[in-house]
C-alpha positions in Angstrom: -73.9 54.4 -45.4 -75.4 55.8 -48.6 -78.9 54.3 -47.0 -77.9 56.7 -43.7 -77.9 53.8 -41.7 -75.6 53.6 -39.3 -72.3 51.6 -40.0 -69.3 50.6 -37.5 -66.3 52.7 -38.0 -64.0 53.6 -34.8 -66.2 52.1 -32.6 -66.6 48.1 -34.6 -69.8 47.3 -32.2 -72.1 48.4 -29.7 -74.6 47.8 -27.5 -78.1 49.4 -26.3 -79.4 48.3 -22.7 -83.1 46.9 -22.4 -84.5 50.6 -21.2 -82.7 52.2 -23.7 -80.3 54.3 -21.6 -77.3 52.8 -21.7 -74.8 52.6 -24.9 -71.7 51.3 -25.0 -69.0 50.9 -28.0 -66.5 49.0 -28.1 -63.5 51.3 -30.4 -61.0 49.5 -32.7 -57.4 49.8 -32.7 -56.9 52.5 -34.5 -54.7 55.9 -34.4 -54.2 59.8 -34.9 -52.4 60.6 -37.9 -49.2 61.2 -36.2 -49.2 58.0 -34.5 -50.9 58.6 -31.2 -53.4 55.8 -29.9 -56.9 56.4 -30.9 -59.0 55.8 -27.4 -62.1 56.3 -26.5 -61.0 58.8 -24.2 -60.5 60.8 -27.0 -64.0 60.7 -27.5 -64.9 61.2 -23.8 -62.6 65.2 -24.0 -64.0 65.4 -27.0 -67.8 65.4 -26.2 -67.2 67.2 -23.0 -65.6 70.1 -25.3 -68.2 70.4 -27.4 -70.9 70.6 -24.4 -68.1 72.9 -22.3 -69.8 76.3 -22.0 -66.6 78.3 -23.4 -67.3 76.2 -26.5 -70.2 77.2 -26.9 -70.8 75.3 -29.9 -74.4 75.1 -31.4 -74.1 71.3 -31.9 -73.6 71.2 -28.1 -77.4 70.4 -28.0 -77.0 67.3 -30.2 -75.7 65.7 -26.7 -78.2 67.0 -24.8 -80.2 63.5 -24.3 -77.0 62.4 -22.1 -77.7 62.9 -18.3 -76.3 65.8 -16.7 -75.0 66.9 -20.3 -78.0 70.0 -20.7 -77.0 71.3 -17.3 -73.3 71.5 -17.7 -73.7 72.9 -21.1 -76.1 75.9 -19.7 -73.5 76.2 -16.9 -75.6 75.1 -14.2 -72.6 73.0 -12.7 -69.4 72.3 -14.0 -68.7 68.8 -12.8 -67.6 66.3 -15.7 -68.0 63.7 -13.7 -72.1 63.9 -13.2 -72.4 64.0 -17.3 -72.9 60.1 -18.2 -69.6 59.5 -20.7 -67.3 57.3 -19.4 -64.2 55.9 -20.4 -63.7 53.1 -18.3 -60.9 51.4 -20.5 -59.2 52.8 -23.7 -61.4 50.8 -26.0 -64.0 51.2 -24.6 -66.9 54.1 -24.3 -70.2 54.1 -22.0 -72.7 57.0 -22.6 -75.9 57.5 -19.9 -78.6 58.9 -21.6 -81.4 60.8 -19.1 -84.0 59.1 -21.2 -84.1 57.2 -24.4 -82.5 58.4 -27.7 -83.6 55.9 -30.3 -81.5 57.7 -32.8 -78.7 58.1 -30.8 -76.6 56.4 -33.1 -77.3 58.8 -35.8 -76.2 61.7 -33.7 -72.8 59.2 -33.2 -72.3 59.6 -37.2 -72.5 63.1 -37.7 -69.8 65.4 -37.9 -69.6 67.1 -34.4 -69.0 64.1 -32.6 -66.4 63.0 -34.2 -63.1 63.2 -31.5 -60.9 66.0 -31.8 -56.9 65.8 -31.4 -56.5 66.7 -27.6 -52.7 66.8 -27.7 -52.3 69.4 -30.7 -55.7 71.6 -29.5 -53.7 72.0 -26.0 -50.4 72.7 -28.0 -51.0 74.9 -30.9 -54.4 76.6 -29.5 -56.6 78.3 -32.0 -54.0 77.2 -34.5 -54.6 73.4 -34.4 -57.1 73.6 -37.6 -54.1 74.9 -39.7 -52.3 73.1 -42.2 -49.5 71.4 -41.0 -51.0 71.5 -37.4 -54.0 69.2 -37.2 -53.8 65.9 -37.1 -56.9 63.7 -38.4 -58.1 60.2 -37.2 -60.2 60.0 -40.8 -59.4 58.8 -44.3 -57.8 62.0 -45.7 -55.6 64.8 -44.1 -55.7 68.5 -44.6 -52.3 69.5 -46.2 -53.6 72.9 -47.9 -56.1 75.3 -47.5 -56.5 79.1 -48.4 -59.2 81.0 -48.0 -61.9 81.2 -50.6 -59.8 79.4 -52.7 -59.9 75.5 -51.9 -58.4 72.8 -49.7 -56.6 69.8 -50.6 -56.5 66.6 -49.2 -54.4 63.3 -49.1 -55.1 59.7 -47.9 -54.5 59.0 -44.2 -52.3 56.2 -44.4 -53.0 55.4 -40.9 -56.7 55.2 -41.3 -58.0 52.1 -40.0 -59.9 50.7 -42.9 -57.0 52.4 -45.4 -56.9 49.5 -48.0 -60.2 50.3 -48.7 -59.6 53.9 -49.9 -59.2 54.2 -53.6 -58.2 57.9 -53.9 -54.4 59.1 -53.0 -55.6 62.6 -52.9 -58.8 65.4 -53.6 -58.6 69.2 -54.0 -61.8 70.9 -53.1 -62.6 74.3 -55.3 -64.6 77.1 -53.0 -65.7 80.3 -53.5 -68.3 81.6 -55.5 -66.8 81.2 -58.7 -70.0 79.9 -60.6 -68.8 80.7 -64.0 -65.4 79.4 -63.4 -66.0 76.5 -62.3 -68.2 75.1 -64.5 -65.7 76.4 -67.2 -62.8 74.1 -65.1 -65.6 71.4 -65.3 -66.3 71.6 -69.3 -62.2 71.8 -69.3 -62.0 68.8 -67.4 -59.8 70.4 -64.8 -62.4 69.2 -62.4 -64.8 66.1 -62.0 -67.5 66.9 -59.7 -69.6 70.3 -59.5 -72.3 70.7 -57.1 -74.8 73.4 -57.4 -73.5 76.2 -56.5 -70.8 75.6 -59.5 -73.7 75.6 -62.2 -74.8 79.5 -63.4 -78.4 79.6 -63.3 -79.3 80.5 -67.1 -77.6 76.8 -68.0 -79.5 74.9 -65.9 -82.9 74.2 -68.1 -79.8 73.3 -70.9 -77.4 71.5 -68.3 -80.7 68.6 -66.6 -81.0 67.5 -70.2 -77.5 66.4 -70.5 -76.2 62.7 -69.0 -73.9 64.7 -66.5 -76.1 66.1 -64.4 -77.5 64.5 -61.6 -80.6 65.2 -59.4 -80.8 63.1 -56.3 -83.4 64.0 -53.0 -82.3 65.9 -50.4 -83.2 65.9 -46.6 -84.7 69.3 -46.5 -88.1 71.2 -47.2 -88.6 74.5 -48.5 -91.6 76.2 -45.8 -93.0 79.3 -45.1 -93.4 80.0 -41.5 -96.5 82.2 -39.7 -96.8 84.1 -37.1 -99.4 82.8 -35.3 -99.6 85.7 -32.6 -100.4 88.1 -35.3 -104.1 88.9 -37.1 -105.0 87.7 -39.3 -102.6 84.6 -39.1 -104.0 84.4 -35.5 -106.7 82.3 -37.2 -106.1 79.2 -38.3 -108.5 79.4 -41.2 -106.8 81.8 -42.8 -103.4 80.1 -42.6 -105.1 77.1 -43.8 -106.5 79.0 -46.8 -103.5 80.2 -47.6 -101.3 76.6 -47.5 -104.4 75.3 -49.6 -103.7 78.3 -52.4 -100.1 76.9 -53.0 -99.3 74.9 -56.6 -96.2 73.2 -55.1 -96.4 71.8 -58.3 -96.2 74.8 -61.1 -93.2 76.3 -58.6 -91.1 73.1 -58.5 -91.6 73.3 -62.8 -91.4 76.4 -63.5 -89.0 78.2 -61.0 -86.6 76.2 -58.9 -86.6 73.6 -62.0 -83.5 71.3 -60.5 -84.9 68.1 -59.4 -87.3 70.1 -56.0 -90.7 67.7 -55.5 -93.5 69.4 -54.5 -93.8 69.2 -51.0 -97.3 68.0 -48.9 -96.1 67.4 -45.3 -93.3 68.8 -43.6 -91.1 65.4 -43.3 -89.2 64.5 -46.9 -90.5 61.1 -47.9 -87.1 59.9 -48.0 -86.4 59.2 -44.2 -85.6 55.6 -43.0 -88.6 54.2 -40.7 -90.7 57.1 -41.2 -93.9 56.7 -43.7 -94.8 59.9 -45.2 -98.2 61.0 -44.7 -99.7 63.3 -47.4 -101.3 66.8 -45.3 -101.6 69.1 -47.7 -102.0 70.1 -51.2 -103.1 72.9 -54.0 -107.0 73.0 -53.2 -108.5 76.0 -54.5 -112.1 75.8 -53.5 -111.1 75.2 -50.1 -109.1 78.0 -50.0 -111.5 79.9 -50.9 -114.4 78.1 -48.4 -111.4 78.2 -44.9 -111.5 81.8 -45.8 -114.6 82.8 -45.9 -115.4 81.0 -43.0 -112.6 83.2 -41.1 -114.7 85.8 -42.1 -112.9 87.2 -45.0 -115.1 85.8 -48.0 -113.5 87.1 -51.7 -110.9 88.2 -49.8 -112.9 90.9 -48.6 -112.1 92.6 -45.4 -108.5 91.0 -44.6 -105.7 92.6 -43.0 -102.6 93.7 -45.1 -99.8 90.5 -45.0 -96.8 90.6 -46.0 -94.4 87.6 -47.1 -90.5 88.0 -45.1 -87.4 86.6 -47.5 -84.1 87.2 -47.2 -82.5 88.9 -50.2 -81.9 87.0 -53.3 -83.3 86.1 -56.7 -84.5 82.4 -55.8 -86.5 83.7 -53.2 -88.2 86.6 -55.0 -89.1 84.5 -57.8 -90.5 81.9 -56.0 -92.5 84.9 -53.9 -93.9 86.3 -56.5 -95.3 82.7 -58.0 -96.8 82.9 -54.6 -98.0 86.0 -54.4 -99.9 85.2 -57.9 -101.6 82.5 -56.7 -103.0 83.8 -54.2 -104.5 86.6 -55.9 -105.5 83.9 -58.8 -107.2 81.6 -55.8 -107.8 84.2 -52.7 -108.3 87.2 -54.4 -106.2 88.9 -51.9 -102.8 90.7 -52.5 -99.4 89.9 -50.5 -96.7 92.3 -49.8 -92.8 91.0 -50.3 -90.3 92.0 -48.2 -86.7 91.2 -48.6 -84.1 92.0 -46.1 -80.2 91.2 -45.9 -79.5 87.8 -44.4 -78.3 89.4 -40.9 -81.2 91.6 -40.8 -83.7 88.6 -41.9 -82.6 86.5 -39.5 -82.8 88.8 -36.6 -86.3 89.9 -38.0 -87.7 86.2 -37.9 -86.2 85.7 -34.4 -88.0 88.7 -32.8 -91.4 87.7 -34.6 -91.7 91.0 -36.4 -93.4 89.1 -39.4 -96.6 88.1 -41.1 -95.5 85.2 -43.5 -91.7 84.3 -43.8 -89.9 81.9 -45.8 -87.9 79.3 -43.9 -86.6 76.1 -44.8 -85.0 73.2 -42.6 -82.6 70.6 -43.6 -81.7 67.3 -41.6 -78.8 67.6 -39.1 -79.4 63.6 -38.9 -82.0 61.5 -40.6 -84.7 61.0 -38.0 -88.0 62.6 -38.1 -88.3 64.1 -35.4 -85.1 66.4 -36.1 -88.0 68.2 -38.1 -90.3 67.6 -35.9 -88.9 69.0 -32.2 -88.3 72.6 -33.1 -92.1 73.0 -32.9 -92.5 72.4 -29.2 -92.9 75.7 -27.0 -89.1 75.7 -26.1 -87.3 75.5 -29.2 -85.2 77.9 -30.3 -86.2 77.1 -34.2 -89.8 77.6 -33.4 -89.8 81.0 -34.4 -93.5 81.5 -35.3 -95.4 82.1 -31.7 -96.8 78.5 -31.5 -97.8 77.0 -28.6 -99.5 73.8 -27.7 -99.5 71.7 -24.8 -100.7 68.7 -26.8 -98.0 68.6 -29.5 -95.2 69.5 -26.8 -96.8 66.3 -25.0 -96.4 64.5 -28.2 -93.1 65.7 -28.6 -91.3 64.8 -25.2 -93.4 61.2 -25.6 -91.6 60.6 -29.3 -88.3 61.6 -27.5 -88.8 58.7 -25.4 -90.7 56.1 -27.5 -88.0 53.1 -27.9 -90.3 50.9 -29.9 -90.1 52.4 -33.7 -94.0 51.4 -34.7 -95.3 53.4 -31.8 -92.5 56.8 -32.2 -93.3 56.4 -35.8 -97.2 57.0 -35.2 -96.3 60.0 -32.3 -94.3 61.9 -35.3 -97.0 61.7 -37.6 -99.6 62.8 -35.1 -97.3 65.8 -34.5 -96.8 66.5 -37.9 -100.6 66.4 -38.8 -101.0 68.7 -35.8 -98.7 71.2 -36.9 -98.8 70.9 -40.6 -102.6 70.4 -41.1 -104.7 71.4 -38.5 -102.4 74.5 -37.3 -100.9 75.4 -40.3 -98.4 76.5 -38.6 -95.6 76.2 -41.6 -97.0 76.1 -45.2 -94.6 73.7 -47.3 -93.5 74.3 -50.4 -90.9 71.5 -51.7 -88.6 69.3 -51.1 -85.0 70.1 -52.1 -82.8 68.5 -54.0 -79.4 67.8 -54.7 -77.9 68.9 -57.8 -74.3 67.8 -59.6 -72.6 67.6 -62.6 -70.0 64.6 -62.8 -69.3 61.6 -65.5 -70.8 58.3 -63.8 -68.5 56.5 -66.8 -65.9 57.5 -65.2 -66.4 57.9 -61.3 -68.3 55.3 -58.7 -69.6 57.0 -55.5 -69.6 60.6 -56.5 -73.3 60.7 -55.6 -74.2 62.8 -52.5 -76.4 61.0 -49.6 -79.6 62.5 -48.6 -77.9 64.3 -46.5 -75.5 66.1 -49.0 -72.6 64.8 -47.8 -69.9 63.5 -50.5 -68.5 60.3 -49.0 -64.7 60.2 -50.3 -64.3 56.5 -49.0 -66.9 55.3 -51.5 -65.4 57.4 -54.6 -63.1 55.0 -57.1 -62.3 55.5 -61.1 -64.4 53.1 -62.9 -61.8 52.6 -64.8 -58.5 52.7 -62.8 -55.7 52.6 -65.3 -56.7 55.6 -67.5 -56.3 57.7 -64.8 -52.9 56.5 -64.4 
């Protein structure tokens, strides 16, 4: 729901065994868009798809807490029958996890795990996404789509909660057509414009207006450092640096849509999680963790250089950074920008100093923010290592009771965040839109920037007519 909590759609209940490693839903009647039954085999294909090695989907890993589900997606055996989803009947699904998921249901709600249509992927191939192909079990069907131009959708009419859907029909504008699209917007050719549809000279014009909408968003804006190079090697010194940052003056004075400074890692927004306050713009610290690394005024420390990927939001907010740490450190920061592609491969290999990073929620749990700074993650990217937080890490994966998890994420976060450094936040994002709440109900984005079309209705229904 709009709260992110977990709601019953196809599956109308479930059930979580004592230890926490058994689930099983019970599905609705309910149906494919061309009429075939909806079962939870559907869902059992499905999840073995995504997981299937020939996939190779990056959400396979959101399925890794099933047992035997990690092995068959690395290819380690290819027996469907040792991964714990069962179908044993067609309404309902039973899912094994190899230890608890306490946010399993989350993962349930997000869009990879939704079932796929078996019967058109095995009979149209790589063609099943197209228009006039794919069939949907969801409350709108794709019936147009052309490249960087839009999509448009109309109302399942065999949706199982259909009575409930107000709108007949959406078209989605894409592209980067800034300009235009606002223009459609001012027209009133369209009624909702995120963004990416707002040119950035309106905006300090546009947030003053009762059209625009700021909401929070589940993601932080970071820098990461690599640990395994001096002088970032010392943890001083990337303390110094994370105490030099005015969150504050950036947020007001550069991104200006909305962005919160940020302290800790974990948005303050999350359900069950209590934000705990690790950093913040503290000068005369700075200045002390530094001279204690050995560097005092600055003196004495190794070139760094700041990583971003090429484009105007990152540079400015760069060099806001790279002034106050002169102002506070007295020390002077190169910028480097690179090409996404390049960036990206840049970061992975560790051939940086300081580069900025952000991460947004796949599901709205902590510890999706949390995990990718254990030794094995993939998304660790900065050359930290430490037993104890990996320990922390594997015990929060496991933790059913929510008081005691909650307390194991925050110890992990103040590890990492405070007494490593090992990111530096910046802010939290935000979410950003122009539409007329006179006229529209639900048009607001959840934390997670999704746009919920069930929830969208006219206000007022005969105008539109």
């Amino acid at each position: 729901d709009a709260q992110l909590v977990p709601q019953p759609g196809i599956a109308r209940s479930w059930q979580v065994s004592a230890d926490g490693l058994t689930w099983t839903f019970h599905l609705r009647e309910s149906s494919w868009s061309d009429g075939t039954p909806l079962t939870s085999e559907d869902f059992r294909w499905s999840w073995l798809r995504l997981l299937d090695p020939m996939t190779a989907s990056k959400s396979a890993q959101l399925l890794h807490g099933v047992r035997g589900a990690e092995d068959f997606n690395a290819g380690r055996h290819d027996d469907t029958s040792r991964v714990g989803i069962r179908a044993p009947d067609a309404s309902t699904l039973v899912v094994e996890l190899a230890h608890p998921v306490p946010w399993f249901a989350d993962l349930c709600a997000t869009p990879p795990l939704s079932p796929v249509p078996r019967q058109r992927i095995e009979a149209a191939g790589n063609r099943w996404t197209r228009p006039g192909e794919i069939v949907s079990n969801g409350p709108f069907c794709l019936v147009d789509r052309r490249l960087n131009q839009g999509l448009y959708l109309q109302r399942n009419e065999r949706y199982w909660n259909v009575d409930a859907i107000a709108l007949a029909s959406a078209a989605a504008i894409t592209g980067d057509f800034a300009n235009a699209n606002f223009n459609r917007y001012e027209s009133g050719l369209l009624d909702w414009v995120d963004s990416g549809g707002v040119p950035p000279a309106l905006v300090d014009h546009l947030r003053e207006r009762d059209d625009w909408h700021a909401t929070p968003f589940l993601a932080t804006y970071f820098l990461r450092c690599n640990v395994d190079r001096p002088p970032l090697d010392d943890a001083r010194v990337r303390q110094a640096l994370q105490a030099s940052i005015d969150g504050a003056a950036i947020v007001q004075y550069v991104t200006r849509s909305g962005q919160v400074a940020a302290h800790s890692l974990v948005p303050p927004q999350l359900p069950g999680y209590e934000e705990i306050q690790l950093s913040g713009h503290e000068p005369e610290r700075a200045r002390r963790l530094l001279a204690e690394a050995g560097y005092p005024g600055g003196k004495g420390l190794p070139a760094i250089t700041l990583l971003i990927s090429t484009s105007q939001w990152h540079r400015q907010i760069a060099e806001v950074l790279q002034q106050q740490w002169r102002d506070t450190l007295d020390i002077e920061v190169r910028i480097q920008n690179q090409e996404w592609k390049v960036f990206t491969s840049t970061v992975r290999q560790g051939d940086y100093d300081l580069a900025r990073g952000s991460w947004i929620a796949d599901y709205a749990d902590a510890g999706n923010f949390l995990e990718i700074w254990s030794t094995a993650s993939p998304n660790n990217r900065t050359g930290f290592s430490d037993v104890a937080v990996d320990s922390l890490i594997n015990a929060s994966a496991r933790e059913i009771d929510p008081a005691r998890r909650a307390l194991l994420l925050q110890e992990i976060e103040r590890r990492v965040v405070q007494e490593q450094a090992v990111i530096l936040p910046v802010y939290y994002f935000a979410i950003t839109n122009l539409y007329d709440d006179s006229r529209w109900e639900g048009l607001e984005p959840d934390p997670l920037n999704q746009l919920d079309l069930r929830r969208v209705r006219p206000r007022h229904p005969e105008a539109m007519r």
